[in-house]
N, C-alpha and C positions, 0 to 999 in steps of 0.2 A: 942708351941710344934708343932713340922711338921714331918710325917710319910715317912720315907724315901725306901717305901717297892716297889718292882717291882712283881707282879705275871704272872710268865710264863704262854701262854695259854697253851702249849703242854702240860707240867708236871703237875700242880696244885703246883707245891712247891716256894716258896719265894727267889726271890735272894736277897743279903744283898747286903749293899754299899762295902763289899771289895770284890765281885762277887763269893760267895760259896753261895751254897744252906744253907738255914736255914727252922728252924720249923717257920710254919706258925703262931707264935705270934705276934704281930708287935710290935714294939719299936715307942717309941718317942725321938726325939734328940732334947737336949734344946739348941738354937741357942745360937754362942759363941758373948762374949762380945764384942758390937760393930759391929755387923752384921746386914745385914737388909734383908725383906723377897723381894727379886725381882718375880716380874710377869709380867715382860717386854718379848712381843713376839720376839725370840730368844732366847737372853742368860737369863739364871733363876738360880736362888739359886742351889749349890750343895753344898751337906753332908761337915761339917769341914772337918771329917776322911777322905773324899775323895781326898780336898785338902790338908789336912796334907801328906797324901799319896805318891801326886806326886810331892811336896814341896821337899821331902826326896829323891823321887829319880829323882826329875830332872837332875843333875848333871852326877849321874853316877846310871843310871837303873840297879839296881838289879846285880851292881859289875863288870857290863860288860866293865866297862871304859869309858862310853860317856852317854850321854842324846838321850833320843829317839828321838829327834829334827834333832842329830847329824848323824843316824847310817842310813845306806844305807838300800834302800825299796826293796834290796834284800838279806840281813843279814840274818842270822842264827834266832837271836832273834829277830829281827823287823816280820819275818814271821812269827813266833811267837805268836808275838801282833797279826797279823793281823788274821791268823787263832783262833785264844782265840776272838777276836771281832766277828768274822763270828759265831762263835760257841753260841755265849751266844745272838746275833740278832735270831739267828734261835730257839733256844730253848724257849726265850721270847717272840717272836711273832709267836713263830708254824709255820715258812717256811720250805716247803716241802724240800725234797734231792732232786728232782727233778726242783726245781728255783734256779736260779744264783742269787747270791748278790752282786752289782755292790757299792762299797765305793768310790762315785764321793767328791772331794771337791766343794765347791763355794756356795755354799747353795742354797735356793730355786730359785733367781733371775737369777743362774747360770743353773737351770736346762731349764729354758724357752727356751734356747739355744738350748741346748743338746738335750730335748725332741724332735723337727722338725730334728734336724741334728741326730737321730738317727734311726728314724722311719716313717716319712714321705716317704722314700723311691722311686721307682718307680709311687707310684700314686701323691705326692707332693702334697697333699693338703689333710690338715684336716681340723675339725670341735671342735670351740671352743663354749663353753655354758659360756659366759661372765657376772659373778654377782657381779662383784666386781674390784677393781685396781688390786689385785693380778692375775685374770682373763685376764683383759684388755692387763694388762702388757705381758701376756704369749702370748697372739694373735698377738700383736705389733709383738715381738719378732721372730714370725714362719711365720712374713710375707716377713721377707729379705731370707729367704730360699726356701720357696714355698708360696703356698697359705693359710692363714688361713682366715677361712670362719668363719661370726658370726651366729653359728646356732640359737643362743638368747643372746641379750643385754639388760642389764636392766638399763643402764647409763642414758636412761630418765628420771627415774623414782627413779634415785638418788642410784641403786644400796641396795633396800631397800630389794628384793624377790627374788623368785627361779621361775620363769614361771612355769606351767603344763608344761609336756611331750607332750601334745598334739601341745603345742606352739613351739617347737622347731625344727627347717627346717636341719634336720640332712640329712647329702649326703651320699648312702648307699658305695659313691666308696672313700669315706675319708680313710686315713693310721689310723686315729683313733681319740676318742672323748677328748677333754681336760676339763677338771673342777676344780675348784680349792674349795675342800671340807669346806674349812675355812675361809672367806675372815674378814678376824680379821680387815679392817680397817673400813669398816663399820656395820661389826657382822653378816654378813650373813651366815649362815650356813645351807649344806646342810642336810633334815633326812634322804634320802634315797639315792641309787648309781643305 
């Protein structure tokens, strides 16, 4: 049995797998036959009902004559999607009206990029706190665009810790600090920000 419950910070109330609010009871869904529980970092198990869901309207969403795959990302109902996504991100992680929420593709390997090419800015050069490959990899990456500086590396030491604050050579004229919260290849994880 696996609990398929999301609770909004903002509201306190429960969204359900077909995204409407429900009473705070949780359900249990018994995995369909032939399924297996994935905890592979990335893609993970989701709800049958969810893929039964878009099983049914791949083809033709909700009567409009095409698959979402198909319709222009300036459509009547593609906007649609898009603001009903923006809507149910903010109400489940309690982001202000006052932050922008930017729906990049490419996943996290894609943002290594993005992050320098968007914010490095006039000063070009940030400060990376390196505890891990996923860390590493971000530094690599903002060095073809500006400078990225190791304010702390722990690759000697195999990537096992998080330095004290006190150990880290942060530069106060950095565009900004990088850290990578989770470094799942070798389980480092940060408790504090």
């Amino acid at each position: 049995l696996k609990s398929f419950w999301l609770k909004p910070v903002s509201t306190g109330a429960w969204l359900c797998p077909n995204h409407t609010v429900c009473s705070p009871e949780p359900f249990a869904a018994v995995m369909a036959e032939g399924r297996v529980y994935n905890f592979s970092a990335g893609p993970s198990i989701m709800p049958v009902e969810v893929l039964e869901d878009v099983q049914r309207e791949l083809v033709n969403y909700k009567g409009c004559g095409m698959s979402v795959m198909e319709m222009s990302h300036r459509s009547k109902d593609f906007m649609q999607i898009a603001g009903e996504a923006e809507k149910n991100l903010r109400d489940i992680f309690g982001v202000p009206d006052d932050y922008k929420v930017i729906m990049a593709q490419g996943g996290a390997t894609l943002q290594f990029s993005s992050i320098p090419l968007n914010m490095l800015g006039t000063k070009g050069k940030a400060d990376y706190l390196i505890t891990g490959q996923w860390g590493e990899k971000a530094w690599q990456e903002c060095k073809k665009y500006g400078t990225g500086q190791a304010a702390c590396n722990t690759k000697p030491t195999k990537f096992t810790s998080i330095p004290d604050k006190s150990a880290w050579s942060l530069d106060p004229e950095a565009a900004y600090v990088h850290y990578c919260d989770n470094e799942t290849v070798n389980g480092v994880e940060w408790g504090y920000t």
